[in-house]
C-alpha positions in Angstrom: -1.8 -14.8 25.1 1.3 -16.2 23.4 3.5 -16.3 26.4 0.3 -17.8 28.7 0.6 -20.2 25.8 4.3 -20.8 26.1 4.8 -19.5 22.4 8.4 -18.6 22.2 8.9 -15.0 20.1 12.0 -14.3 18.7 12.7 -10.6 16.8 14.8 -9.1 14.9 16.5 -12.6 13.5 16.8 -13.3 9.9 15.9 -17.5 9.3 17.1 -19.4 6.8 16.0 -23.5 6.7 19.3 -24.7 7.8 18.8 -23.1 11.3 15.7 -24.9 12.2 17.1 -28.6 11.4 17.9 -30.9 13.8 15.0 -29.4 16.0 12.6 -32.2 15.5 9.7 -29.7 14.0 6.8 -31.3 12.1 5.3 -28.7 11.0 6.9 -25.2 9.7 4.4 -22.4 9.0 6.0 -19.6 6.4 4.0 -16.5 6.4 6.5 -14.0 5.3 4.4 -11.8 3.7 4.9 -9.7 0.2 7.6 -7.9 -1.2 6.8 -4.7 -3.1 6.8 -5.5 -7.1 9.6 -3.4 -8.8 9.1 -2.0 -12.2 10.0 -2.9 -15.6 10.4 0.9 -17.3 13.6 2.1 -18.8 14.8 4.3 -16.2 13.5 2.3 -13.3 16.8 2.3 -11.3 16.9 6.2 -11.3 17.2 7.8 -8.3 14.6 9.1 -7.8 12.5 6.1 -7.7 11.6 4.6 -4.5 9.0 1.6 -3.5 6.4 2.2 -0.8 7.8 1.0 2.0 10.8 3.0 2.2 8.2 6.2 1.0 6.3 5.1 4.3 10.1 4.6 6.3 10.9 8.0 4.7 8.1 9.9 4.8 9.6 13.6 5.5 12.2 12.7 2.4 9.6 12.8 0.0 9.9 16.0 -2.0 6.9 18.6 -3.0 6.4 16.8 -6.8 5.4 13.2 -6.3 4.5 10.4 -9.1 2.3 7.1 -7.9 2.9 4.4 -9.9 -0.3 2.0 -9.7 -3.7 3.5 -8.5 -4.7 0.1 -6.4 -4.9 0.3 -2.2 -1.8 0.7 -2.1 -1.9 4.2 -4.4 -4.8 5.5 -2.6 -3.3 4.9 0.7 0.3 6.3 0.0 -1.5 9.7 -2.0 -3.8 10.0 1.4 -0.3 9.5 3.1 1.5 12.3 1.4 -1.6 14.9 0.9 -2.6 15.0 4.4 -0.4 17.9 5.3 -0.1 19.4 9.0 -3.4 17.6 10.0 -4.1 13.9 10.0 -8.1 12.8 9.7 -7.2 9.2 9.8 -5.6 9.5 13.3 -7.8 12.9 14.6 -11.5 12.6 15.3 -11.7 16.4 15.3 -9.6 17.0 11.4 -11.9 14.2 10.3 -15.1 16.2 11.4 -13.3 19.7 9.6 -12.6 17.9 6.9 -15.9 15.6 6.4 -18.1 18.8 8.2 -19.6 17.2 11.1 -20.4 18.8 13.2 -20.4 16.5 16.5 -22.8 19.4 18.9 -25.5 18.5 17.0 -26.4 21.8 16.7 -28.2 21.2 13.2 -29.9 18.6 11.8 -28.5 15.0 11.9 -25.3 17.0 13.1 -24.4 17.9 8.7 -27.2 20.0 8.1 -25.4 23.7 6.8 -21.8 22.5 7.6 -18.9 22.6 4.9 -16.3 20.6 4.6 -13.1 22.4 4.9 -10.6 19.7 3.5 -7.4 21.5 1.5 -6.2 21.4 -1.2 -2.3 18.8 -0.5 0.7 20.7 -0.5 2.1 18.6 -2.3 1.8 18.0 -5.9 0.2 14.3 -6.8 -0.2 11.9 -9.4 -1.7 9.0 -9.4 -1.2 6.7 -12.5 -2.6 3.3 -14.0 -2.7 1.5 -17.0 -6.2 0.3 -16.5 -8.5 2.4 -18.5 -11.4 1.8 -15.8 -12.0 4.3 -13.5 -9.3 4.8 -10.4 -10.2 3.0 -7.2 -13.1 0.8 -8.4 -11.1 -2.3 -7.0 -11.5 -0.4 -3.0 -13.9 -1.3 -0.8 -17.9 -0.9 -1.4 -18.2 1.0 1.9 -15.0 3.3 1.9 -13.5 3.0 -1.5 -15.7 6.6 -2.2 -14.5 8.4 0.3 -10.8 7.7 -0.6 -11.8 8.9 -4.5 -13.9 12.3 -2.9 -11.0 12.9 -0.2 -8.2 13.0 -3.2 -10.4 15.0 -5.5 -11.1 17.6 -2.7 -7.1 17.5 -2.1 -7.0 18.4 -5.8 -5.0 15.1 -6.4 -4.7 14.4 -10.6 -5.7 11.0 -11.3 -4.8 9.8 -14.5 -5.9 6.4 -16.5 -4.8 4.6 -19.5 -1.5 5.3 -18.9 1.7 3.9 -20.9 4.8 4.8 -18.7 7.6 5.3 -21.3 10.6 6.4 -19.7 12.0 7.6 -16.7 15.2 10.4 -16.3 16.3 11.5 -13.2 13.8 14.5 -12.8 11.0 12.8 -13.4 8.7 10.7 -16.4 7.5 10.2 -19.5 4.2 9.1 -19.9 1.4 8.5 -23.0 -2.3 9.2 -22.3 -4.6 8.8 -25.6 -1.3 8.2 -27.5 -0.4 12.2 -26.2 2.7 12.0 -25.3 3.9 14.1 -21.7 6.3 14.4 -19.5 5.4 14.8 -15.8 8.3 16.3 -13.6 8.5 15.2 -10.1 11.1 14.8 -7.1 10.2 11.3 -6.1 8.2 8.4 -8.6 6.7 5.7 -5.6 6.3 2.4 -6.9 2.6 1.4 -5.5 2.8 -1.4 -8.6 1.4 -4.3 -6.6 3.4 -7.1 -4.5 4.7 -10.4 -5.0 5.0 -13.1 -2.3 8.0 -13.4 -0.4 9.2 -16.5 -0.9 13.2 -16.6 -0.3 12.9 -19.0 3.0 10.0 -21.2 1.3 12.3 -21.2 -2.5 15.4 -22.1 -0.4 14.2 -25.0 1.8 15.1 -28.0 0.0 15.5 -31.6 1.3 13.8 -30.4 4.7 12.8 -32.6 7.3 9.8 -31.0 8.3 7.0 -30.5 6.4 6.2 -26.4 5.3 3.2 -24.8 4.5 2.2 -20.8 2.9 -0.5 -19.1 4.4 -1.3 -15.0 3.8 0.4 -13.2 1.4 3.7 -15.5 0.8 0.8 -17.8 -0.6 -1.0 -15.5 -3.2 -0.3 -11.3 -2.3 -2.8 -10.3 -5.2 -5.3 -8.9 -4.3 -4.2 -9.6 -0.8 -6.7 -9.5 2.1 -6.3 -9.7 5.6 -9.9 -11.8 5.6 -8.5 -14.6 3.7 -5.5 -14.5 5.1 -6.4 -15.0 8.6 -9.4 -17.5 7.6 -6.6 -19.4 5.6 -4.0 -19.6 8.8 -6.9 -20.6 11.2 -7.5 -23.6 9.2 -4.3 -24.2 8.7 -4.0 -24.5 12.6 -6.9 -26.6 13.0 -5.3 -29.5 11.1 -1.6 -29.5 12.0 
């Protein structure tokens, strides 16, 4: 559709304001996205401490003991990320049904009737922390955010709440729960604290000649939905 539309796609090419001057555009559309929000805990630049996206670039890195920082989407999808083992049932109809126990020959009742679910326990050893003291994943989604809370409880994930992070070293953190103090040891400590819009092209452009506009999650990333942000761009493109 873009090239039928004569849309012109360039990749892999780092903008910055100054290269689009002098090109006559009216209009310049910045949807850069989010950057991953770093933390503000002594012991933060330890090694050991990574964001999300370079756990998700580096997935095989990540060692046996892990630490999630922030319980959000993002937390629920990284621990589902690292628990899932030799078997994927996000991307495998047939680990799904094991792990779910569907049984898809009908054979019983409605196809559950007497099956077991057969998820495992992860091999690797999770937390997953917040500072909220409300329970973990009530922010996911009506219709799925259950099944992410049962599938990490089955994979014997510890979910921990009313957390007060109080230092990290370099083999792992210290933590206060109900003003008990512990100290969690871990290989890696993934930052799944929320994102911040990414704004460097936007904060940079000064005394333009076009005129620029933020749509998605370089306009607001919390609580960041794809919904809005395609909604937000549509009607953006109606009127330019």
């Amino acid at each position: 559709m873009l090239k039928k539309n004569g849309v012109v796609v360039n990749l892999n090419k780092k903008v910055q304001p100054i290269d689009l001057m002098g090109k006559k555009y009216d209009e310049v559309v910045v949807s850069t996205g989010v950057n991953a929000r770093s933390l503000d805990i002594p012991g933060s630049d330890e090694k050991i401490v990574i964001s999300y996206i370079d756990a998700i670039k580096n997935i095989d890195k990540i060692g046996k003991k892990v630490v999630l920082i922030g319980a959000g989407g993002i937390g629920f999808d990284m621990a589902e990320l690292l628990s899932h083992g030799k078997k994927n049932p996000s991307t495998n109809i047939d680990d799904f049904a094991e792990q779910w126990g569907i049984d898809f020959t009908n054979h019983p009742r409605g196809g559950v009737t007497g099956i077991t679910s057969k998820a495992s326990k992860s091999e690797r050893e999770i937390y997953l922390l917040q500072r909220k003291v409300t329970p973990l994943g009530i922010a996911l989604g009506k219709t799925t955010g259950w099944t992410h809370r049962l599938s990490l409880r089955k994979k014997e994930i510890k979910m921990l709440k009313g957390v007060t992070y109080k230092k990290i070293v370099k083999n792992g953190i210290y933590v206060s729960i109900n003003d008990q103090e512990q100290f969690l040891e871990c290989d890696n400590i993934i930052v799944c604290a929320g994102q911040e819009p990414a704004r460097s092209f936007y904060n940079s452009a000064n005394n333009v000649e076009f005129r620029m506009h933020l749509v998605g999650g370089a306009f607001e990333a919390r609580e960041l939905d794809a919904k809005v942000a395609i909604k937000q761009a549509s009607e953006l493109a109606a009127v330019i």
